[in-house]
C-alpha positions in Angstrom: 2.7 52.3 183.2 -0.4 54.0 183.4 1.1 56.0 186.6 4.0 56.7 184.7 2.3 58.4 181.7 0.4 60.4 184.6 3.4 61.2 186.5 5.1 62.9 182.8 1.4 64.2 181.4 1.7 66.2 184.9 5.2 67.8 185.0 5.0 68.3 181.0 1.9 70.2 182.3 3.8 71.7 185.4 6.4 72.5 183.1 4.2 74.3 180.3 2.3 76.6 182.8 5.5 77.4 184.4 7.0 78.6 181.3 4.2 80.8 179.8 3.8 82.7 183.2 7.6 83.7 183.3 9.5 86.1 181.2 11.6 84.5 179.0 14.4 87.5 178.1 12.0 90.4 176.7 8.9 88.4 176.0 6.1 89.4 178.7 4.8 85.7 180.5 3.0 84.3 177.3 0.4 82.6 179.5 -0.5 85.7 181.4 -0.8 87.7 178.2 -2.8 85.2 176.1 -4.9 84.1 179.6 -8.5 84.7 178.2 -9.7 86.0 181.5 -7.1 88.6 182.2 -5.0 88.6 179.5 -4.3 91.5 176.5 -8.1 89.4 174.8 -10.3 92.2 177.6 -8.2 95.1 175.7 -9.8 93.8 172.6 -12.9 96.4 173.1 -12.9 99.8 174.5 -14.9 100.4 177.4 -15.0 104.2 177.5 -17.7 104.7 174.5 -20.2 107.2 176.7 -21.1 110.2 174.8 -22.1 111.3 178.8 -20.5 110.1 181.9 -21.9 111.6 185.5 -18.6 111.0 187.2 -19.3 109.0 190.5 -15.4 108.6 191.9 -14.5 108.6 195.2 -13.1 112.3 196.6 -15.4 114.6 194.5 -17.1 117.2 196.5 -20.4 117.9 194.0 -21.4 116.6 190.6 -19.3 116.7 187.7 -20.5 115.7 184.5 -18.1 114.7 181.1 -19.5 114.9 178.0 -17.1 113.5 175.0 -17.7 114.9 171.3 -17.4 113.2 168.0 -13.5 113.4 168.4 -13.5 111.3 172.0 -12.3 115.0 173.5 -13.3 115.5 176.9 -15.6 118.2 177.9 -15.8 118.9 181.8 -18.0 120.3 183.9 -17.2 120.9 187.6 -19.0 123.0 189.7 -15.2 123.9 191.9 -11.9 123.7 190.7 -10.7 121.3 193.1 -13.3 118.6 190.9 -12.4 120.3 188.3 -8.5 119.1 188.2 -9.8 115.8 189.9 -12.1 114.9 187.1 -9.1 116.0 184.8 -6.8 113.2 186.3 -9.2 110.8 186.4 -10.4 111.1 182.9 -6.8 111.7 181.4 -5.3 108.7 183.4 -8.5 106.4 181.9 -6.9 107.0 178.2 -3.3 107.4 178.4 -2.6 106.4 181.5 0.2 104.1 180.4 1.9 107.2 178.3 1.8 108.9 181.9 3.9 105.9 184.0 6.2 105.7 181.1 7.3 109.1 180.9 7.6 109.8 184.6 9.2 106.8 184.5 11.6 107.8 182.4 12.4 111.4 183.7 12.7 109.6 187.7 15.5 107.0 186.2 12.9 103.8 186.7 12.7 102.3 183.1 15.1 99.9 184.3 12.6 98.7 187.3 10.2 97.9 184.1 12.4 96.4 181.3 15.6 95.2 183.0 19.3 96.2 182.9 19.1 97.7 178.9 17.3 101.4 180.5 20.4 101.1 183.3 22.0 104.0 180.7 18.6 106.1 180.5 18.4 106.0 184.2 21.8 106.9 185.2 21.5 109.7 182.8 18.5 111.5 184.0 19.5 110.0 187.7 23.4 112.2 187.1 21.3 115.3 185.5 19.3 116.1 188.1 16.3 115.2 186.9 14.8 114.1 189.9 16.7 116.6 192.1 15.2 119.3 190.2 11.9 118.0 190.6 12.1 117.5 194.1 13.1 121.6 194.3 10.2 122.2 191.7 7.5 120.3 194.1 8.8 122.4 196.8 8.3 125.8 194.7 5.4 124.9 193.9 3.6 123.6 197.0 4.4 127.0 198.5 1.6 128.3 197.0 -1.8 126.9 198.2 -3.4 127.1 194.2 -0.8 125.3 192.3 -0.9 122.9 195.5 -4.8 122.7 195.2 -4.0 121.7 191.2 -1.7 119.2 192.0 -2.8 117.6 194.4 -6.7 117.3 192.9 -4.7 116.3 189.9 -3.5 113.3 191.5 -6.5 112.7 193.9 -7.9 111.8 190.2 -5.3 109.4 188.7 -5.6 107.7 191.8 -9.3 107.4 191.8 -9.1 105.6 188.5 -5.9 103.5 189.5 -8.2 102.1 192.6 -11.4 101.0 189.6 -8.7 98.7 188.2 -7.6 95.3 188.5 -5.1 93.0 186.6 -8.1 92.1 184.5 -8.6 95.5 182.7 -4.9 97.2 182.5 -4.4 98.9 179.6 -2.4 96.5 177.7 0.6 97.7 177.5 1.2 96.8 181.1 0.2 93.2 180.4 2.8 93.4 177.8 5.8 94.3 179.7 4.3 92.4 182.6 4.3 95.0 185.7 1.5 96.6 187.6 0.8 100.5 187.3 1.7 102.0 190.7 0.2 105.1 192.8 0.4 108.7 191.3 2.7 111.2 193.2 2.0 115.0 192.9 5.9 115.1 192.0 5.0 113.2 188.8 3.2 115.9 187.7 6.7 118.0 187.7 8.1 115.1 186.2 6.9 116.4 182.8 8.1 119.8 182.9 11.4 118.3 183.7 11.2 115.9 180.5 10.0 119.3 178.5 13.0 121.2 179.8 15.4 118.4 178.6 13.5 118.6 175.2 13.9 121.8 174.6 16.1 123.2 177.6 18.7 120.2 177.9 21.2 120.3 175.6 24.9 122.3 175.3 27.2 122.9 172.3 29.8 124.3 175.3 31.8 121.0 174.7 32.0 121.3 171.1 32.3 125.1 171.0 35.6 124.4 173.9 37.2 121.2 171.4 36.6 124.1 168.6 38.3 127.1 170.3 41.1 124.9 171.3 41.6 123.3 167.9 40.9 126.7 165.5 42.0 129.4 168.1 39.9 132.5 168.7 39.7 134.5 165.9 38.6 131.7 163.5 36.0 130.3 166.0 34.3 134.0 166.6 34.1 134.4 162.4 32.5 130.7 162.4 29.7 131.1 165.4 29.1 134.9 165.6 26.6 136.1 168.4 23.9 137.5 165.5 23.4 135.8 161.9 24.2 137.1 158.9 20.6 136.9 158.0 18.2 137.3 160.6 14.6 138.5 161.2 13.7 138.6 165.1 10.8 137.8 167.0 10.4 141.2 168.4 10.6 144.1 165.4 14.0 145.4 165.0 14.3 149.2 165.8 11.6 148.0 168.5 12.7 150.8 172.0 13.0 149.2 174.9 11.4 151.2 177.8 13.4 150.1 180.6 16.9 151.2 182.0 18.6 147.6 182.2 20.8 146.0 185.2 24.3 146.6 185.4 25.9 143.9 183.3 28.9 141.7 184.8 32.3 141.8 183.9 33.5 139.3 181.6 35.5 136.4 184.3 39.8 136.8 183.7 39.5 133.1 182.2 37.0 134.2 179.8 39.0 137.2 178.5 42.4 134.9 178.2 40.8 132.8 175.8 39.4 135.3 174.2 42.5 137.1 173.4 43.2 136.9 169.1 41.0 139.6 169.2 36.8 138.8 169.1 34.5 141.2 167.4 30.8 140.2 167.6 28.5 138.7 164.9 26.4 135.6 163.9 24.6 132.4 164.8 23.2 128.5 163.4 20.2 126.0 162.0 17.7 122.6 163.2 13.8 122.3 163.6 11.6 124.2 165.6 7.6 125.4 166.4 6.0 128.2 164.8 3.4 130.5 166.0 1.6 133.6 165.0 -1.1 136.2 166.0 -2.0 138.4 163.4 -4.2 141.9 164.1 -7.9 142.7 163.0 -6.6 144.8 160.7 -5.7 142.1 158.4 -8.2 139.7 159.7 -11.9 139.5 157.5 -13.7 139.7 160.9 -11.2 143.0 162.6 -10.5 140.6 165.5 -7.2 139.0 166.1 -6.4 135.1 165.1 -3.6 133.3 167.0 -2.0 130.2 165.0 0.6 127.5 166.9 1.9 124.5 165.6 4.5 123.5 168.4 7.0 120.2 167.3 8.1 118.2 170.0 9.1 114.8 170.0 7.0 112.4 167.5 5.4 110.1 169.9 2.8 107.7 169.8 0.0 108.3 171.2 0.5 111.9 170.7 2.4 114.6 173.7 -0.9 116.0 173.9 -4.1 115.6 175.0 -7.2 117.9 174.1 -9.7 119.1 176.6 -12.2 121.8 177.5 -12.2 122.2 181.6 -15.1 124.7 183.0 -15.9 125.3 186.3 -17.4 128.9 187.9 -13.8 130.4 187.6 -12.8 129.2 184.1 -13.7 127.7 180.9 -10.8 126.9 178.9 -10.0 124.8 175.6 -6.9 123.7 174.5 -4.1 120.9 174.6 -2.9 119.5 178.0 0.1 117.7 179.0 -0.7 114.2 180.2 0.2 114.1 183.7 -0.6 117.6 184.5 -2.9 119.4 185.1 -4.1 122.8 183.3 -4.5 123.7 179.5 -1.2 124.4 177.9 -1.7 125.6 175.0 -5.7 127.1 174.3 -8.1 129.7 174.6 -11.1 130.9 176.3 -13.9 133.4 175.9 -11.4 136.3 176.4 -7.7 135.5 175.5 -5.7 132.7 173.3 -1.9 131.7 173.7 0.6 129.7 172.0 4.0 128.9 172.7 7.3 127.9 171.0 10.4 127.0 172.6 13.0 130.5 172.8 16.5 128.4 173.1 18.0 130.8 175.8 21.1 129.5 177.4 20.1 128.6 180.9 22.5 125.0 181.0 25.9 125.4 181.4 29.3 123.4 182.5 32.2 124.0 184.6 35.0 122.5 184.7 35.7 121.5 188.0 39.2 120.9 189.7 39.3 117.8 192.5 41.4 118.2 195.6 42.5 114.7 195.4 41.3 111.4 193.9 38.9 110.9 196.6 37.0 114.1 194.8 35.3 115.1 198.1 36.2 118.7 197.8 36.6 121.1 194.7 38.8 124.8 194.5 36.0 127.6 194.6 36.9 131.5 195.3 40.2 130.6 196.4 39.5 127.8 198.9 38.1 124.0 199.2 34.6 123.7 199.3 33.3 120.4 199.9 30.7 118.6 198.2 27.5 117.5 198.5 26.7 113.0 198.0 23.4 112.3 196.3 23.4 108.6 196.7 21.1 107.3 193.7 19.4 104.1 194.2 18.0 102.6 191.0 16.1 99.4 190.8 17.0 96.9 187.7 14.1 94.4 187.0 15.8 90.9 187.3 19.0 91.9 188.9 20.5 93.6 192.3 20.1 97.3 192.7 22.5 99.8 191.6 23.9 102.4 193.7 24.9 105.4 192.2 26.6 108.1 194.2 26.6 112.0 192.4 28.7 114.5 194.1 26.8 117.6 193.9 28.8 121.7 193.9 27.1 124.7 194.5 27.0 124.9 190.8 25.2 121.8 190.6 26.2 117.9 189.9 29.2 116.6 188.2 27.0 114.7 185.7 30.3 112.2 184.6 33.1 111.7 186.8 35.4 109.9 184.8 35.6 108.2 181.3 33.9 105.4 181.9 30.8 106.5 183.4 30.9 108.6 180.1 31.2 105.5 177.7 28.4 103.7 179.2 26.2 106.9 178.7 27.3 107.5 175.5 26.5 111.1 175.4 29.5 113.0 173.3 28.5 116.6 173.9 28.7 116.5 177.7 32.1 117.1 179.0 34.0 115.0 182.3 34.6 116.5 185.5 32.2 119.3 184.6 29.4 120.9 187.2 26.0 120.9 185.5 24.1 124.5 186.3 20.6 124.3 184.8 17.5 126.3 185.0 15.5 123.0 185.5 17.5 122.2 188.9 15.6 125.9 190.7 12.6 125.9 192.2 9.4 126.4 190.0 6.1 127.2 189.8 5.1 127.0 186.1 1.1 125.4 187.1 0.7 128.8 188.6 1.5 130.6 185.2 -1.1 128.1 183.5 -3.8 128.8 186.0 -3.5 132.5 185.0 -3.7 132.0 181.6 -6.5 129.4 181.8 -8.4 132.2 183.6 -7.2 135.4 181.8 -9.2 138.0 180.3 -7.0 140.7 179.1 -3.4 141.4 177.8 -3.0 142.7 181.7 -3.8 138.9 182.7 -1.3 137.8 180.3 1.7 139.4 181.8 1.0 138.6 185.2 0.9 135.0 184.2 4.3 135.2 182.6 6.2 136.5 185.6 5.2 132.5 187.1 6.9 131.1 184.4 10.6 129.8 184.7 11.5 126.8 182.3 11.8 125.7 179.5 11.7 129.3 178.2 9.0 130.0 175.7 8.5 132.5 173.1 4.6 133.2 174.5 1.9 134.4 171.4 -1.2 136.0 172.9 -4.4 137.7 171.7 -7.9 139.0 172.5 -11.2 139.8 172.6 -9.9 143.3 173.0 -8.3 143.4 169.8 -4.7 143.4 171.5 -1.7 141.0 169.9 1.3 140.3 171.6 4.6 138.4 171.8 7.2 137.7 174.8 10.0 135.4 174.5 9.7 134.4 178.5 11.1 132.3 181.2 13.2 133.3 184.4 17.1 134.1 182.2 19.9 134.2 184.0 21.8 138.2 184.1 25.3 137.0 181.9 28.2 138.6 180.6 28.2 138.6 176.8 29.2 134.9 175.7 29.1 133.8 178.8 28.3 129.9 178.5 29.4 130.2 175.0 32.1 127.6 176.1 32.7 125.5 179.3 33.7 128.0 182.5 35.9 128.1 185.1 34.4 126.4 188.1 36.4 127.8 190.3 35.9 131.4 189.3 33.0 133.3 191.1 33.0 135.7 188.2 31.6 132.8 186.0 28.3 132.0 188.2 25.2 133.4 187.4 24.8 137.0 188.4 21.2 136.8 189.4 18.1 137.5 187.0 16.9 139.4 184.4 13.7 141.1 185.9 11.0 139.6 184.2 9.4 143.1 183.1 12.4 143.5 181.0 12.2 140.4 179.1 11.8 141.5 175.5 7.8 141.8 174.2 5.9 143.6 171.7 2.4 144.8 171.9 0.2 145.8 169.1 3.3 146.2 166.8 2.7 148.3 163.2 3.6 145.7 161.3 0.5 143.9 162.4 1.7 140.5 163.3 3.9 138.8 165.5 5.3 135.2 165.2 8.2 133.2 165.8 9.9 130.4 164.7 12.6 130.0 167.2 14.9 132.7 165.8 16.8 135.2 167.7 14.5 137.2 169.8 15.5 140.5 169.5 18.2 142.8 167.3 21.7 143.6 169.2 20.4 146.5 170.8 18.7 144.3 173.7 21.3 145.0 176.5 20.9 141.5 178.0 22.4 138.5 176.6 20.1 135.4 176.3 21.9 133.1 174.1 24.8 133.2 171.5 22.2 131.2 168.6 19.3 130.3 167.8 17.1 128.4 165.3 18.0 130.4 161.7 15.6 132.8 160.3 14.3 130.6 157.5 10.7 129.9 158.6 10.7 133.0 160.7 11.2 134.6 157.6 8.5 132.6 155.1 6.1 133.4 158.6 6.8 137.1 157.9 6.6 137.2 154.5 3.3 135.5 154.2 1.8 137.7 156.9 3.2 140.8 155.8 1.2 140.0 151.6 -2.0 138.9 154.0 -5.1 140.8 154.5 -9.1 140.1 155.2 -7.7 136.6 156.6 -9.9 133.7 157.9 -8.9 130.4 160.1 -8.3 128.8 156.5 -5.7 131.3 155.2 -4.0 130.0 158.9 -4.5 126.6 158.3 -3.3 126.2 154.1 -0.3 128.3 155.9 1.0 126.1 158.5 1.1 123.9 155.1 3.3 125.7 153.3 6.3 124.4 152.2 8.1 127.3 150.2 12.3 127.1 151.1 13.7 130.4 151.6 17.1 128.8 152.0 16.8 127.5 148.2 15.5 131.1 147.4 18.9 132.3 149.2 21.5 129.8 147.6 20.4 128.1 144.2 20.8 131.0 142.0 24.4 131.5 143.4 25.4 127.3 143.5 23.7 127.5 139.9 26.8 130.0 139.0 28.9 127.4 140.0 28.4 124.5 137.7 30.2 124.3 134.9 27.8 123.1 132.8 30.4 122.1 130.0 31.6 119.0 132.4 28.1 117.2 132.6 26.6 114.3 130.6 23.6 114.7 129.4 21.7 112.7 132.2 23.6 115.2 134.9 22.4 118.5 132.4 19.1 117.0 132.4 19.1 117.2 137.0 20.9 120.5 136.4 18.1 121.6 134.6 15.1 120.6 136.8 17.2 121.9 139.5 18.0 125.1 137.8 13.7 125.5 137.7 12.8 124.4 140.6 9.8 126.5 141.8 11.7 126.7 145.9 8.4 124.6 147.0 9.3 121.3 149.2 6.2 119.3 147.6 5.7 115.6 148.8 6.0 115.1 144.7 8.7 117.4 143.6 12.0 116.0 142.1 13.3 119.2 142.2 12.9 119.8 145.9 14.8 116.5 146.5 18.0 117.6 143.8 18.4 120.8 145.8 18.2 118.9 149.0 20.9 116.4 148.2 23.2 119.0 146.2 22.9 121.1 149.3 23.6 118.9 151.8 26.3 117.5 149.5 27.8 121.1 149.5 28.0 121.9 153.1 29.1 118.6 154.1 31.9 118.7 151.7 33.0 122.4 153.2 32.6 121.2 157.1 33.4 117.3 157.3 37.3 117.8 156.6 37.7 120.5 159.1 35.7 119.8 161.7 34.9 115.4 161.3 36.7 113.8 164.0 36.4 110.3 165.8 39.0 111.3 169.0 37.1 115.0 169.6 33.6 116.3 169.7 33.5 119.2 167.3 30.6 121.6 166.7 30.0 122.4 163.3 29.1 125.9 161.6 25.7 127.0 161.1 23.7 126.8 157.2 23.6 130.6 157.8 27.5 131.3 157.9 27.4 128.7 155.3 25.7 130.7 153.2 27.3 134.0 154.3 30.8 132.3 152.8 28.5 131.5 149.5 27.5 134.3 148.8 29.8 137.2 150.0 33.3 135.5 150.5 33.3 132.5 147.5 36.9 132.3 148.2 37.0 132.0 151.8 40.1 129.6 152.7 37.3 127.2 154.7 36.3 126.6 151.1 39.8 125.0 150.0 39.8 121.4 150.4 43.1 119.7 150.8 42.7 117.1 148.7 42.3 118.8 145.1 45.0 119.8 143.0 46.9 123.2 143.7 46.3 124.8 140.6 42.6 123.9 140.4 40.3 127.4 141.2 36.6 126.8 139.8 34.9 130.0 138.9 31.6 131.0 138.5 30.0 130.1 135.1 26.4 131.2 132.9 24.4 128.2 132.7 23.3 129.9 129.1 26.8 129.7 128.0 26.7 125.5 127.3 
């Protein structure tokens, strides 16, 4: 008996430690993770609390000393630049060097090697984009040149030399909770992140919704509902501003394009979302008489944050500012000399074609009156727990046909990207954005500056500068494709050479201001020029809302500090409520409400236009807005069988306030006779 009692003590045992050291669906291996000797209990305490670390890593060619402030931001000190971007890696890597896997991760199509078949849609995604495609062209851009290869490549020597001080024992503990092993940095990992950035802010179309619109509305109603310029604007560069180049010759509009087009367009207006600010006003409205550059850029909400704060100094720099984690450089900073900021511009640089298939084997499309065949990318991607999946992409000279039929759509689930359509996006071109960084990092004048933009190719960026010199500046940049007017504005004829890209605008005739009267420049994502630019960059933009508050504020500002920059990237004041309340107010017939609804009217009716944290008047005219244009939009253009794109606040507005009875203000469903009018609120 005593045997047998044994015999079940041991395979309960067997049992129990065979259970906690496998994953059970999405729990990591209990027993590994609670294991006291290896498990998440050595996380428990950081081990990075040096005010002062002499780094002594493998690969460094002198001394390099890391000081940390009060903050835990790292100051280094190299005495070359190829310890410099070494010590950089290494030290980035040591605190976020789980956001780093993760996010290359996810921009190569490999979540699904970490947390099983539930990323497979994530992965195929980015896989079908070209996200690694694009990198792969990027690296090669960039490796061409021996200093963005130096940067790199130090970059990585760094993450490495951390990866090799770890063991099981001291992972950061998010690898113990999903249970896999971090692996080797690649230099294309650093391009990784540019690639994710460019899908943040470079990666997305209306083309499919604006093509389901044109077809459903026809021509004339779609170019009154998404004109090219808003009916209230207030550009990043100064309207009137001369431009003091003779342009390129600007290609003829394709015979599809025109065909469509044929109810008779006229040009005009643009749309709404979220967006970065940034600013630079003059010494002439500063208390000191030198410049002060302001940027608050909003990317994705992430936690630990996108960025990562550090001073790097060697003999040829000594820059401050935020990095990206994963590569190398200061994005966004200063130095003795020069400070830039960046927001994101929105130019149209991703666009579809529609694409017409030989036969059903789809080895060869119609292009400039022939079959051209095209090119397999076979995909391999690696799904934790079960067989690999092979994913073949068939690749034009436009670039891959992202969805090939329905179904791959469905299991993708992304509505605004049309099937059988070519993909042509900036991202896919070779690169060299680390070079542009470098200059920056390095500049000293607004000479420097420019130079360092003509590196630059995605996403585009509306680029804020100023100086030690006193000079202010602002240049929506990035490498823009030379288009017809519109062109992109809907999904193209991929068969049609008269629809590719005709080449580049030349990067000295991207638009820019320098030392402008006014005494400011900002952005806020909003168109960047007036119509007389001769290039077109994109159809719409962010609306001029905060571009406009930016302005406004600047404009009233003199003998300003770093405080009067900071209480204004607080500021909360709604020029959309300042535009629209008075005119819904005229609206109400006050005569219909209960007391309880005069008594919202009211606080409405008084609201001060300030979004407060604590004001219920801010949240009436949010609701009643919101109310109001989904109401005018959701019958028209609300459909479950077709992706529609809906019109902008701003021509929502425009309607409001100039054209009240505009027919896209008639709903159906009301009774024939019943016209409301404007009314007095004093009247009741």
């Amino acid at each position: 008996m005593k045997v047998f009692w044994a015999l079940v003590c041991t395979a309960v045992t067997a049992a129990l430690v065979w259970a906690l050291n496998t994953k059970m669906g999405d729990l990591p291996p209990i027993g590994k993770l609670l294991n006291p000797g290896t498990g998440f209990w050595q996380n428990a305490e950081s081990q990075n609390n040096d005010a002062a670390d002499d780094l002594q890593i493998s690969g460094l060619q002198a001394k390099v000393v890391v000081r940390f402030d009060e903050h835990r931001i790292p100051h280094i000190f190299a005495r070359n630049d190829h310890d410099l971007y070494l010590a950089q890696g290494f030290i980035t890597a040591r605190d976020r060097l789980w956001e780093m896997d993760i996010q290359t991760r996810s921009a190569a199509g490999r979540l699904a090697e970490i947390v099983g078949p539930k990323a497979l849609d994530i992965d195929r995604y980015h896989r079908r984009m070209g996200m690694v495609y694009g990198a792969e062209n990027s690296l090669r851009g960039l490796m061409k040149n021996p200093v963005s290869a130096l940067m790199v490549n130090a970059y990585t020597e760094g993450v490495n030399a951390y990866l090799h001080t770890l063991n099981p024992k001291n992972y950061p503990v998010e690898f113990k909770l999903l249970d896999y092993a971090p692996e080797e940095w690649k230099p294309i990992n650093c391009v990784f992140l540019l690639k994710l950035m460019s899908e943040t802010l470079a990666g997305g179309s209306d083309q499919f919704g604006m093509t389901n619109d044109l077809r459903r509305f026809g021509a004339k109603d779609v170019n009154d509902l998404f004109p090219d310029y808003p009916f209230k604007e207030d550009p990043i560069i100064p309207a009137g501003t001369k431009w003091n180049f003779t342009p390129q010759p600007i290609p003829k509009p394709s015979k599809g394009f025109e065909a469509q087009m044929n109810e008779g367009i006229h040009d005009k207006e643009i749309m709404p979302g979220i967006g970065s600010n940034n600013w630079a006003i003059s010494g002439s409205k500063s208390a000191t008489g030198y410049p002060i550059l302001a940027n608050d850029p909003h990317l994705n909400l992430t936690f630990p944050s996108i960025w990562y704060q550090a001073q790097l100094s060697s003999p040829t720099v000594n820059v401050y500012g935020v990095t990206l984690p994963g590569a190398p450089g200061v994005v966004i900073g200063f130095n003795q000399k020069i400070s830039w900021g960046v927001t994101n511009v929105d130019a149209d640089v991703l666009d579809w074609y529609q694409i017409k298939f030989k036969d059903a084997r789809r080895n060869e499309y119609w292009y400039d009156n022939r079959w051209n065949p095209v090119q397999l990318r076979v995909e391999v991607i690696k799904i934790r727990g079960q067989a690999d999946m092979i994913d073949t992409v068939r690749y034009t000279h436009h670039g891959p046909v992202v969805y090939d039929n329905e179904k791959q759509k469905k299991t993708g689930s992304h509505d605004n990207i049309p099937v059988g359509n070519a993909l042509r996006w900036i991202a896919h071109d070779e690169s060299d954005e680390f070079m542009c960084f470098y200059l920056l990092n390095r500049g000293k004048s607004y000479d420097d500056y420019r130079k360092a933009l003509t590196y630059y190719t995605a996403p585009a960026q509306n680029f804020i500068f100023a100086s030690a010199d006193k000079d202010i500046a602002i240049t929506p940049n990035g490498k823009f494709p030379l288009k017809y007017r519109d062109q992109g504005k809907f999904i193209m004829d991929g068969s049609d050479p008269a629809d590719d890209w005709h080449g580049w605008i030349p990067y000295d005739q991207n638009p820019t201001v320098k030392n402008p009267a006014q005494g400011f420049v900002r952005s806020a994502n909003q168109s960047p020029t007036d119509p007389s630019y001769p290039y077109y960059i994109n159809w719409r933009y962010e609306q001029y809302y905060r571009g406009k508050r930016i302005a406004d504020k600047l404009t009233a500002m003199s003998k300003a500090t770093v405080d009067s920059m900071r209480i204004m990237q607080m500021d909360n004041y709604s020029i959309l409520g300042q535009d629209v309340l008075a005119a819904m107010v005229r609206y109400v017939d006050t005569s219909k409400l209960h007391a309880d609804q005069l008594k919202v009217f009211d606080i409405a009716k008084g609201w001060d236009k300030h979004y407060a944290a604590n004001s219920i008047g801010a949240s009436i005219f949010d609701n009643w807005w919101h109310h109001f244009y989904d109401t005018v939009w959701n019958t028209k253009f609300s459909s479950k069988e077709i992706y529609l794109k809906v019109p902008s606040y701003d021509k929502t507005e425009q309607l409001l306030l100039t054209d009240p009875n505009s027919k896209w203000f008639d709903d159906p469903r009301t009774p024939a006779d019943y016209c409301p009018q404007p009314h007095h609120p004093s009247s009741r």
